[in-house]
C-alpha positions as CSV (number, residue, x, y, z in Angstrom):
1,X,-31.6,40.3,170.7
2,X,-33.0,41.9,167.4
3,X,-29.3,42.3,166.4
4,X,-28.6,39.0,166.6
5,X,-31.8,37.8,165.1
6,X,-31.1,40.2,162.6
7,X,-27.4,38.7,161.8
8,X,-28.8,35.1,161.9
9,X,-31.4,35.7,159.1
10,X,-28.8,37.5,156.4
11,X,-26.5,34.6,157.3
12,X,-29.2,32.0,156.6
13,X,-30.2,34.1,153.2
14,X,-26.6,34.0,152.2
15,X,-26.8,30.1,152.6
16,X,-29.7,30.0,150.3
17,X,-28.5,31.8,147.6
18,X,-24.9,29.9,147.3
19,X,-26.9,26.7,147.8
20,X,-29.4,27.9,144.9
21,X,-26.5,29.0,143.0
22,X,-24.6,25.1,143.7
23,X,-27.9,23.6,142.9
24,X,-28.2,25.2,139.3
25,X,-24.6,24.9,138.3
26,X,-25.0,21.1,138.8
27,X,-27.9,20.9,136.6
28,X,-26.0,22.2,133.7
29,X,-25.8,19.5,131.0
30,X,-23.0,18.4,129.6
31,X,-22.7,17.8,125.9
32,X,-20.6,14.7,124.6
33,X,-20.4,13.5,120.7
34,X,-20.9,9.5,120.0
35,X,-18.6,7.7,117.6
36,X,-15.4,5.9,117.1
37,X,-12.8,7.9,119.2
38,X,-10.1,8.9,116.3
39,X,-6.7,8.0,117.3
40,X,-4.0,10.7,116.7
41,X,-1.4,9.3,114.3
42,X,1.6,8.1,116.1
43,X,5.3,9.1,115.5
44,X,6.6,8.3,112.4
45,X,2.6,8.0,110.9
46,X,2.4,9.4,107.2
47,X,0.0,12.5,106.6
48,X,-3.1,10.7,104.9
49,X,-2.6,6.9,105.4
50,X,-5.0,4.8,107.1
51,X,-4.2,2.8,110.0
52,X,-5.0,-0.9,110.3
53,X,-8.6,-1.7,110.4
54,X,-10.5,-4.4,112.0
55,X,-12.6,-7.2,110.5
56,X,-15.5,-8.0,111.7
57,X,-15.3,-10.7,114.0
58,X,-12.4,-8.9,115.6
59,X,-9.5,-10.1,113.2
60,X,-7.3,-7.5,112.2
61,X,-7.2,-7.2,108.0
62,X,-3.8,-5.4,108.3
63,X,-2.2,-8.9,109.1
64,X,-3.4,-11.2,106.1
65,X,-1.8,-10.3,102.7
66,X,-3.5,-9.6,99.8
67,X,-1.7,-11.2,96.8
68,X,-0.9,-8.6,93.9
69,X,-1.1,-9.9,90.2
70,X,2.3,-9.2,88.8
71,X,2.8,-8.5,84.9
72,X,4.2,-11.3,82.9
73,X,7.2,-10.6,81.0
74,X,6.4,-11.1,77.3
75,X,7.9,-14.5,76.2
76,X,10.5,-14.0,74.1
77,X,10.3,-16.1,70.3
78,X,14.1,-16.6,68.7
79,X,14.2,-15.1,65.2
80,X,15.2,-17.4,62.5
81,X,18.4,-16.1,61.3
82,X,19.9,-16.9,57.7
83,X,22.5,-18.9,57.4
84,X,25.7,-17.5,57.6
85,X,28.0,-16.6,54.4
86,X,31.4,-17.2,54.7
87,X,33.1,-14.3,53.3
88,X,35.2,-16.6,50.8
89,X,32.1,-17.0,49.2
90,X,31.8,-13.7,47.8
91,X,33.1,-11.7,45.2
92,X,36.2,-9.6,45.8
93,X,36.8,-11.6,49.0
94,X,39.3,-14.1,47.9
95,X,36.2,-16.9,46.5
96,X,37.6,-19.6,44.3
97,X,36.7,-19.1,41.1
98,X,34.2,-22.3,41.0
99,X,32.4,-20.8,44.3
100,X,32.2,-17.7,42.5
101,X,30.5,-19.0,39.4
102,X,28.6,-21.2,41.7
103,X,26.6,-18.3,43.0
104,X,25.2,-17.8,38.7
105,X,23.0,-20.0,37.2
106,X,25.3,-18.9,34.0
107,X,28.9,-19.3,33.4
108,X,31.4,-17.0,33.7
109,X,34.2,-16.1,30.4
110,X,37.6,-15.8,30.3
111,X,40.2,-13.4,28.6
112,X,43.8,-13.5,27.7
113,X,46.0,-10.8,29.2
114,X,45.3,-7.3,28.0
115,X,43.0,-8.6,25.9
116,X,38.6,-7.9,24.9
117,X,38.5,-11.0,22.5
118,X,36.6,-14.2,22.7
119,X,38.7,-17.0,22.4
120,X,37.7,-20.4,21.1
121,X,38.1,-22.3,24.1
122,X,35.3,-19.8,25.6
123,X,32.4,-20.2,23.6
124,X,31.3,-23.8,24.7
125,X,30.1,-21.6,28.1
126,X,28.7,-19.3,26.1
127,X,26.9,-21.5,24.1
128,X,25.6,-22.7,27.7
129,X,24.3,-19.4,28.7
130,X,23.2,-18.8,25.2
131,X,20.7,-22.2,25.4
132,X,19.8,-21.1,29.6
133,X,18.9,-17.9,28.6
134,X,16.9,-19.0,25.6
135,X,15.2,-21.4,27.8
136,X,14.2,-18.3,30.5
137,X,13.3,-15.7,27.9
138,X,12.0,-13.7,30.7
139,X,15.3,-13.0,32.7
140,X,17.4,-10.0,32.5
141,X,21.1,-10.4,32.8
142,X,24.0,-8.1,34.0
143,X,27.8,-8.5,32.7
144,X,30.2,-7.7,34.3
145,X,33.8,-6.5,33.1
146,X,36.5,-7.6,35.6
147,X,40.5,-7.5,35.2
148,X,43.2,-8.3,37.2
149,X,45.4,-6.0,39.5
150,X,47.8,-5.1,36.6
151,X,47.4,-1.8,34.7
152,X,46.2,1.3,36.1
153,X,42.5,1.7,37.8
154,X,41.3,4.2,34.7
155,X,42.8,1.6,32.2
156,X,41.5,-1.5,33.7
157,X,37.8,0.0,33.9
158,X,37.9,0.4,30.3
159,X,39.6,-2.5,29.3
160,X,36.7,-4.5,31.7
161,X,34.0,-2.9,29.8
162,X,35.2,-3.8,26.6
163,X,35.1,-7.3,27.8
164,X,31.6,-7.3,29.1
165,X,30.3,-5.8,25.2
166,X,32.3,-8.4,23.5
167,X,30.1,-11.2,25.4
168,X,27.3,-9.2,25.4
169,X,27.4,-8.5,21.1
170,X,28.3,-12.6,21.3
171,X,25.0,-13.0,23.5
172,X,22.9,-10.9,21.1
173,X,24.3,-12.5,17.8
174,X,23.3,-15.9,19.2
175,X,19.9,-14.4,19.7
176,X,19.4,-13.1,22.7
177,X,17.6,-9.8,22.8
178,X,19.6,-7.0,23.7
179,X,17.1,-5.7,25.9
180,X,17.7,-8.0,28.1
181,X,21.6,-7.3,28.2
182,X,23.3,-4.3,30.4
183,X,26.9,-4.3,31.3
184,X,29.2,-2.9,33.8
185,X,33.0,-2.6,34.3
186,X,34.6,-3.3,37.7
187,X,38.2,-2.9,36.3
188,X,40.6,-4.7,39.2
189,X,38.2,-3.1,41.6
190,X,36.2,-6.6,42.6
191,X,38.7,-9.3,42.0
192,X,36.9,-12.9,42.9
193,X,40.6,-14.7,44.0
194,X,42.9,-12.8,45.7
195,X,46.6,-13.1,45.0
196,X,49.3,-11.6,43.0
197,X,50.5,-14.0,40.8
198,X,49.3,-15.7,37.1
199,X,47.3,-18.3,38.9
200,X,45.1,-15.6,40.8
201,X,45.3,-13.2,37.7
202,X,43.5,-15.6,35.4
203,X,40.7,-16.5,37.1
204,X,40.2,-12.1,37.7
205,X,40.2,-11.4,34.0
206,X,36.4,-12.4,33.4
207,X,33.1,-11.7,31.9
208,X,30.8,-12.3,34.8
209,X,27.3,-13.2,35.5
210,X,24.3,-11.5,37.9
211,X,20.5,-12.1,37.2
212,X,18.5,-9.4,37.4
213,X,15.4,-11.1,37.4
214,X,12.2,-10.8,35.1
């Protein structure tokens, strides 16, 4: 009988304890953290973006678009452009020889073949720049010795030079200060009508023209 009671009572101790033990183990608290629940970036999400977020009164901002200002491409102003030359119209490009002393306020001279000498028939225009330049006392003039395509290149730039000093020692002895005076040979260099015949020739052989200004 004392065995048994014996057996009974460390049984019933036993009980105790584990019930104890049960008892405490379910009193231990658990610890939780409050906020928004962070959801783990699905496949294909970039490292770093946000994902869309909700406005209040439940509407998701992800689906309105926000309207980005775009730059404005400068407007672009056409540029006046001068009016076009036609090539005939200069010299050594084949220009008649009235378009040629069109582009001078002063008239051009011409010479005989082979020749630096004034003739008679050239003086009237002469007498014209003469009164122009007198008239303008400030302008500077350039003369310029042409010849036609005859005669070698070193022959025709001196023969072209001695033209434009016979006009200009005409210019001066009319009054005209030489000052005002430079010249320059061209030789067959810059001939104003193109051609190879007397009718082209006459019109090359010339004392030419160019303001230089004040």
């Amino acid at each position: 009988m004392r065995l048994r009671s014996s057996v009974n009572f460390v049984l019933a101790l036993a009980v105790l304890i584990v019930g104890l033990a049960l008892w405490g183990c379910a009193k231990t608290p658990v610890v939780t953290t409050k906020g928004p629940a962070i959801a783990s970036p699905g496949p294909g999400a970039v490292p770093g973006t946000a994902g869309p977020s909700t406005a209040p009164g439940g509407a998701d901002s992800s689906a309105r678009e926000i309207p980005v200002a775009r730059p404005v491409p400068p407007t672009e102003t056409p540029i006046a452009r001068p009016p076009s030359v036609s090539s005939s119209a200069l010299p050594g490009t084949g220009a008649s020889a009235g378009t040629a002393a069109a582009m001078s306020p002063l008239k051009d001279v011409f010479f005989p073949y082979d020749k630096a000498v004034i003739e008679a028939n050239q003086k009237a225009a002469l007498d014209d720049n003469v009164r122009w330049l007198k008239a303008n006392g400030g302008v500077k003039i350039l003369i310029e010795g042409h010849c036609d395509e005859r005669g070698t290149a070193e022959y025709n730039l001196g023969l072209g030079d001695r033209r434009a000093k016979a006009v200009r020692d005409y210019l001066v002895t009319s009054g005209i200060a030489s000052i005002r005076i430079g010249t320059i040979s061209y030789g067959k260099e810059r001939p104003f009508v193109s051609g190879n015949e007397e009718n082209a020739w006459k019109q090359n052989r010339r004392a030419h023209f160019t303001v230089q200004g004040r």
